[in-house]
PyMOL commands that place a pseudoatom at each C-alpha (Angstrom):
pseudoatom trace, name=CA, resn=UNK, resi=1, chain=A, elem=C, hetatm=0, pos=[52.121, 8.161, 21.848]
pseudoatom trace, name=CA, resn=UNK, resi=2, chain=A, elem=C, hetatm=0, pos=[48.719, 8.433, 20.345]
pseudoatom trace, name=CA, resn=UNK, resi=3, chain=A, elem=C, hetatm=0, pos=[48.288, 12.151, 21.646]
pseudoatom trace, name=CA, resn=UNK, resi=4, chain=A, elem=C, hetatm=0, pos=[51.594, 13.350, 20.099]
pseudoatom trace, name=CA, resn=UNK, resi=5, chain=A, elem=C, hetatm=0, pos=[50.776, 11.491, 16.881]
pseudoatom trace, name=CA, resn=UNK, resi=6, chain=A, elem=C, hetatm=0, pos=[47.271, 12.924, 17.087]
pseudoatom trace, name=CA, resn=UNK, resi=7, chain=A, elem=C, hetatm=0, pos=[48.737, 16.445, 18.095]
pseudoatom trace, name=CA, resn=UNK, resi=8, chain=A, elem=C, hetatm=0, pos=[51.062, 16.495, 15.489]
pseudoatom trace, name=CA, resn=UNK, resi=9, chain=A, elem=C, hetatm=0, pos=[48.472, 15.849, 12.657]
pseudoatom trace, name=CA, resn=UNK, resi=10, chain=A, elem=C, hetatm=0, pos=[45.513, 17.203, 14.554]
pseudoatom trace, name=CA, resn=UNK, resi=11, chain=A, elem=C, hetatm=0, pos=[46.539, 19.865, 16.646]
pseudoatom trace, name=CA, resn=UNK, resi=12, chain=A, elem=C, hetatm=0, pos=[46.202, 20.296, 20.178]
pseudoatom trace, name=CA, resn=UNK, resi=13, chain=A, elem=C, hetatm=0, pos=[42.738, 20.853, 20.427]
pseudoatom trace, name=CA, resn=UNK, resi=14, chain=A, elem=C, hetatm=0, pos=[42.013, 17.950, 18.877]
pseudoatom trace, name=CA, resn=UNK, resi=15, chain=A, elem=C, hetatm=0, pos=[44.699, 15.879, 20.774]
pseudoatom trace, name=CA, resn=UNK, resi=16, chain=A, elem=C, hetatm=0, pos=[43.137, 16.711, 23.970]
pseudoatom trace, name=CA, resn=UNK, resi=17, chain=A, elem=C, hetatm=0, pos=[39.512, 15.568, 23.129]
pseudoatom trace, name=CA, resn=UNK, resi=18, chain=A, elem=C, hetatm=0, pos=[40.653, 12.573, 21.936]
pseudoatom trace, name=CA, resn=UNK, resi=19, chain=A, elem=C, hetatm=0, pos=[42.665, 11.866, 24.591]
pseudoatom trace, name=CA, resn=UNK, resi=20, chain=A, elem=C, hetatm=0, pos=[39.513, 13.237, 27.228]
pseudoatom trace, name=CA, resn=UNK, resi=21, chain=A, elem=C, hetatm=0, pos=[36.855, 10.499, 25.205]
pseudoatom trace, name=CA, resn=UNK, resi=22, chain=A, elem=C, hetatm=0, pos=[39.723, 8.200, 25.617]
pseudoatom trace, name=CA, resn=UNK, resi=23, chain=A, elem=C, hetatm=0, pos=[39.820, 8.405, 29.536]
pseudoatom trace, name=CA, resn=UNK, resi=24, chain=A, elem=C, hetatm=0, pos=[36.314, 8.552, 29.783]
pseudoatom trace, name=CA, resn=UNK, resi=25, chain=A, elem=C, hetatm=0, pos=[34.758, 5.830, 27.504]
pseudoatom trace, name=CA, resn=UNK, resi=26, chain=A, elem=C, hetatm=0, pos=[37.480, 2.552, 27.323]
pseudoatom trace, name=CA, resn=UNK, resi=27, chain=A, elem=C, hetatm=0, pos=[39.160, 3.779, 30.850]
pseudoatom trace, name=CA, resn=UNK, resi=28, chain=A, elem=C, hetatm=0, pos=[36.020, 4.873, 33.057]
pseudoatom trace, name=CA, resn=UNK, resi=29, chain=A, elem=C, hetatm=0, pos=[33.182, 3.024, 30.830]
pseudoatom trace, name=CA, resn=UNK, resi=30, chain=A, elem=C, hetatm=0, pos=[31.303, 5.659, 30.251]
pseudoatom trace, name=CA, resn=UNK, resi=31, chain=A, elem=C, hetatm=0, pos=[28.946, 6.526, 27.395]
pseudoatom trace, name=CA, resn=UNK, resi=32, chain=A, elem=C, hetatm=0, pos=[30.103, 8.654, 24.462]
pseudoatom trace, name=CA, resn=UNK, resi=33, chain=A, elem=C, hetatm=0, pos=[28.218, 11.608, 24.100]
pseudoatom trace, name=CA, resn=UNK, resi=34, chain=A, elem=C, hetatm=0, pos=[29.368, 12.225, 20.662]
pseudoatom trace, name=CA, resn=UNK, resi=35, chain=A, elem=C, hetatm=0, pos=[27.629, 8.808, 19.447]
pseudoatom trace, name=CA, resn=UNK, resi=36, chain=A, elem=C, hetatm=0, pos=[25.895, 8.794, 15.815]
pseudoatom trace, name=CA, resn=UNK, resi=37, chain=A, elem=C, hetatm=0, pos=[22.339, 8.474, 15.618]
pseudoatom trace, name=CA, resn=UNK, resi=38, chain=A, elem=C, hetatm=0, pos=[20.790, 5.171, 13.891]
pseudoatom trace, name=CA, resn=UNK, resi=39, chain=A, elem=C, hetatm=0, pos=[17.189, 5.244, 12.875]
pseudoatom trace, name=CA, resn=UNK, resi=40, chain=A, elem=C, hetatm=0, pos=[14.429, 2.403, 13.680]
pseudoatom trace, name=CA, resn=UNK, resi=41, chain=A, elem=C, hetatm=0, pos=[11.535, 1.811, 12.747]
pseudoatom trace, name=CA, resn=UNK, resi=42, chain=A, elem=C, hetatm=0, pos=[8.585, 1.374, 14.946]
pseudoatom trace, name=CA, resn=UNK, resi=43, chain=A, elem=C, hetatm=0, pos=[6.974, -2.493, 14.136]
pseudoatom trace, name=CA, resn=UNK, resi=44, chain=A, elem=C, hetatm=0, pos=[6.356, -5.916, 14.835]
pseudoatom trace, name=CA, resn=UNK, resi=45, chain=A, elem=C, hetatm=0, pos=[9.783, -7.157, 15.273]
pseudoatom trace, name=CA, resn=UNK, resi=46, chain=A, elem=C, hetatm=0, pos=[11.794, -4.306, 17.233]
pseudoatom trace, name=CA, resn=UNK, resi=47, chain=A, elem=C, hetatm=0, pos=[15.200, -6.792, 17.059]
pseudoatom trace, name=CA, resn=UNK, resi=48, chain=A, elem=C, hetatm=0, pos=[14.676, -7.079, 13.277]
pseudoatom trace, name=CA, resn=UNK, resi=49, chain=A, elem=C, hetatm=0, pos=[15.009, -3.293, 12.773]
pseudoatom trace, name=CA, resn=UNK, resi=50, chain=A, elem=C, hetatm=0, pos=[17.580, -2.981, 15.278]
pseudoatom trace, name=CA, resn=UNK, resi=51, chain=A, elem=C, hetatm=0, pos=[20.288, -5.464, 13.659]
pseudoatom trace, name=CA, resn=UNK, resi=52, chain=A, elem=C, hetatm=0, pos=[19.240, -3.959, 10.108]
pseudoatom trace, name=CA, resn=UNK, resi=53, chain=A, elem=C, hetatm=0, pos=[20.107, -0.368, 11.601]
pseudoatom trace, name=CA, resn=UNK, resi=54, chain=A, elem=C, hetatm=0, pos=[23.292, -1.446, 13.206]
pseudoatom trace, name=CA, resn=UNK, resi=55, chain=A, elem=C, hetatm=0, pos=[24.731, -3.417, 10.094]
pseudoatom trace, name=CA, resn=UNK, resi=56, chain=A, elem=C, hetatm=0, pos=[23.830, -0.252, 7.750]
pseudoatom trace, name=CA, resn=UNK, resi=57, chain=A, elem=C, hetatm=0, pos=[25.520, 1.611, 10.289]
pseudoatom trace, name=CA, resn=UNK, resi=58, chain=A, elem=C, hetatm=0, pos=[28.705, -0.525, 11.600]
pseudoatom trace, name=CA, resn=UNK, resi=59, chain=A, elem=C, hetatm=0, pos=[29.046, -1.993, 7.709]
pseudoatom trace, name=CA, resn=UNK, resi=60, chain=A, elem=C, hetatm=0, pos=[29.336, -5.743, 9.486]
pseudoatom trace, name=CA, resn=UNK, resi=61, chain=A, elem=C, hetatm=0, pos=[26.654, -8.090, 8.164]
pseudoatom trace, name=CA, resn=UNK, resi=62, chain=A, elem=C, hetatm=0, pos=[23.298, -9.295, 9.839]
pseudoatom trace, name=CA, resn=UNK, resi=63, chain=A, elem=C, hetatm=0, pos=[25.114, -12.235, 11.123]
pseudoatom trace, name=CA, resn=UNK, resi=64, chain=A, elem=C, hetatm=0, pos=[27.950, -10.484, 12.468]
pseudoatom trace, name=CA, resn=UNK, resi=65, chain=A, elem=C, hetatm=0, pos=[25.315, -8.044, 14.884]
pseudoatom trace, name=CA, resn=UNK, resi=66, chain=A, elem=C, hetatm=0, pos=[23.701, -11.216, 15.848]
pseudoatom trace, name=CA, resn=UNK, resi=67, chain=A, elem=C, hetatm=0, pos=[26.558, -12.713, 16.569]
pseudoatom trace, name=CA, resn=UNK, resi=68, chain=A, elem=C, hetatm=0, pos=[27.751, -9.796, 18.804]
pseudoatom trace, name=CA, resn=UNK, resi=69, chain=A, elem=C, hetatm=0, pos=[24.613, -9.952, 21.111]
pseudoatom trace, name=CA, resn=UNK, resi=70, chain=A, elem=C, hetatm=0, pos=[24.716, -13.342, 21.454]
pseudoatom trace, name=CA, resn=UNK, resi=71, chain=A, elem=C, hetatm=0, pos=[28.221, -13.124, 23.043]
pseudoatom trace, name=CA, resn=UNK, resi=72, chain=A, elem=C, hetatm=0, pos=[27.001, -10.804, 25.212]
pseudoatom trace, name=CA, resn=UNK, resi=73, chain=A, elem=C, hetatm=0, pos=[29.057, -8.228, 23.725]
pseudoatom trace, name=CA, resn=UNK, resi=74, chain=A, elem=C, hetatm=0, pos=[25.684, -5.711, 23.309]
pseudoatom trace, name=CA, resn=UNK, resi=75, chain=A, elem=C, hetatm=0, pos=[24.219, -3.247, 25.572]
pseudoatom trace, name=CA, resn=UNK, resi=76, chain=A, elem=C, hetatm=0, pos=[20.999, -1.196, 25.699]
pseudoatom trace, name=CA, resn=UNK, resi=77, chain=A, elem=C, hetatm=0, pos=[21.463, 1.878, 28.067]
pseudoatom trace, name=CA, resn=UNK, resi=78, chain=A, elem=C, hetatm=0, pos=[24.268, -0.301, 30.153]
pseudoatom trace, name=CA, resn=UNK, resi=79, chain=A, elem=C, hetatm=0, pos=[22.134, -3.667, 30.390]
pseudoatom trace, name=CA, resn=UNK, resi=80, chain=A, elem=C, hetatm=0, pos=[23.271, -6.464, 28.313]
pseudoatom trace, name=CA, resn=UNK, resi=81, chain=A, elem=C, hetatm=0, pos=[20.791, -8.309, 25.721]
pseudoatom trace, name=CA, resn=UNK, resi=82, chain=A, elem=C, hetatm=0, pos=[21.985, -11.232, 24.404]
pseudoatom trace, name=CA, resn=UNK, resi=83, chain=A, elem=C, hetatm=0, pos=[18.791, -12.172, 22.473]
pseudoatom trace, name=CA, resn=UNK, resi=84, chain=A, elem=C, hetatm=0, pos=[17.752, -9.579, 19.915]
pseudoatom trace, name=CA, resn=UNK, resi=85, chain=A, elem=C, hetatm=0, pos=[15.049, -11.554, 18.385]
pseudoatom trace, name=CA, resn=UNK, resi=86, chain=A, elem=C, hetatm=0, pos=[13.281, -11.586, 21.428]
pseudoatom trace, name=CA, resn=UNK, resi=87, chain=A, elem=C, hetatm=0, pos=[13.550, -7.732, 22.541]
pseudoatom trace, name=CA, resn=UNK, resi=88, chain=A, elem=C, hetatm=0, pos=[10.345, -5.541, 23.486]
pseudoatom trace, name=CA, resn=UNK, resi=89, chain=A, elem=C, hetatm=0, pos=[11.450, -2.512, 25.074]
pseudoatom trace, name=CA, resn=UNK, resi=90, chain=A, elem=C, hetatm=0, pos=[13.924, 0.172, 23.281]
pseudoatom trace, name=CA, resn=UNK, resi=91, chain=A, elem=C, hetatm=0, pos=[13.102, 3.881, 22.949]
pseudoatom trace, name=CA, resn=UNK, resi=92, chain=A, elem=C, hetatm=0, pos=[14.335, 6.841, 21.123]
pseudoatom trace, name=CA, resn=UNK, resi=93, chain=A, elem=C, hetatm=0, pos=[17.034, 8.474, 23.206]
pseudoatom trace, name=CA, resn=UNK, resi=94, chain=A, elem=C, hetatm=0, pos=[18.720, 4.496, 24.220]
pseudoatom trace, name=CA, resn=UNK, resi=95, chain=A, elem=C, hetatm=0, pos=[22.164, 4.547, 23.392]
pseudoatom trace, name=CA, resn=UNK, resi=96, chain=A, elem=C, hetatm=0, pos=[23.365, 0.677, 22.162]
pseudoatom trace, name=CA, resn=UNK, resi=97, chain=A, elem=C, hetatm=0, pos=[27.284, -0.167, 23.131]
pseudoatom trace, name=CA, resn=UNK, resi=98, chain=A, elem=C, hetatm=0, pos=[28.102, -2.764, 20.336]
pseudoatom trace, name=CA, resn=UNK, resi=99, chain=A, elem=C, hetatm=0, pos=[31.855, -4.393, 21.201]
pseudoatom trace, name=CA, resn=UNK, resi=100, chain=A, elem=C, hetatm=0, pos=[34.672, -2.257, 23.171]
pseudoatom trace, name=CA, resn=UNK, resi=101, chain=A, elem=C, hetatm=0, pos=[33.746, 1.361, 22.294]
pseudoatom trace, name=CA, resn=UNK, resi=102, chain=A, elem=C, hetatm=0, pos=[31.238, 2.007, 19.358]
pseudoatom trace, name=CA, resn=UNK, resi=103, chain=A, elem=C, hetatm=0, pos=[28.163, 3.537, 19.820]
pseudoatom trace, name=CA, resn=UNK, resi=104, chain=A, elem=C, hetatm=0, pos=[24.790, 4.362, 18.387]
pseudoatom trace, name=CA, resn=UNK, resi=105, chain=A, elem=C, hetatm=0, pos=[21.775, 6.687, 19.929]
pseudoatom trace, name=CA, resn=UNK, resi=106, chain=A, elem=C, hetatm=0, pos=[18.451, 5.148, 19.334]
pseudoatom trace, name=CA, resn=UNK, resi=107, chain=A, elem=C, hetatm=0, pos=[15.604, 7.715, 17.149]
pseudoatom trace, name=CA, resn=UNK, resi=108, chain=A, elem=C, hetatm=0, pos=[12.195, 5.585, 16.950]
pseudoatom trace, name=CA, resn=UNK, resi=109, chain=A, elem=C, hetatm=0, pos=[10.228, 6.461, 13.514]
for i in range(1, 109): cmd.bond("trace and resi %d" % i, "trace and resi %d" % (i + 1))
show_as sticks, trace
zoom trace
């Protein structure tokens, strides 16, 4: 139903990449390769920057992203992380699942 709605608005191009990041991201699990680009900056407290990017981005508050890692609902390049305060190691070029299907590539400034 979605691809004839989507086809009918869309087109059919557009109906059938939707439908192929469909299949392939909330079917197979895969990464989206089409995933905007959130900018951190490099400093004491990694975890800090990284909830600040993803509430600017996602438009949830602080608390919300927080909230979403500790309920093990976050992923850095497939492994969860369910303490962001505590985080070390993240590098330009991670991609960060946050929830069912939204993404975000990782650029370090």
């Amino acid at each position: 139903m979605a691809y004839e709605i989507t086809l009918l608005y869309w087109g059919e191009e557009a109906a059938s990449e939707a439908e192929k990041r469909f299949v392939s991201v909330y079917q197979k699990g895969e990464t989206a390769k089409d995933a905007p680009t959130i900018e951190i900056s490099q400093g004491e407290n990694i975890g800090y920057g990284l909830v600040t990017a993803l509430a600017e981005a996602t438009g949830k508050s602080k608390s919300d992203i927080r909230r979403l890692f500790k309920q093990n609902a976050a992923s850095i390049d497939g492994e969860k992380v369910t303490d962001v305060n505590h985080m070390k190691d993240i590098r330009s070029g991670d991609v960060i699942k946050i929830g069912k299907g939204t993404f975000y590539k990782v650029s370090m400034m």
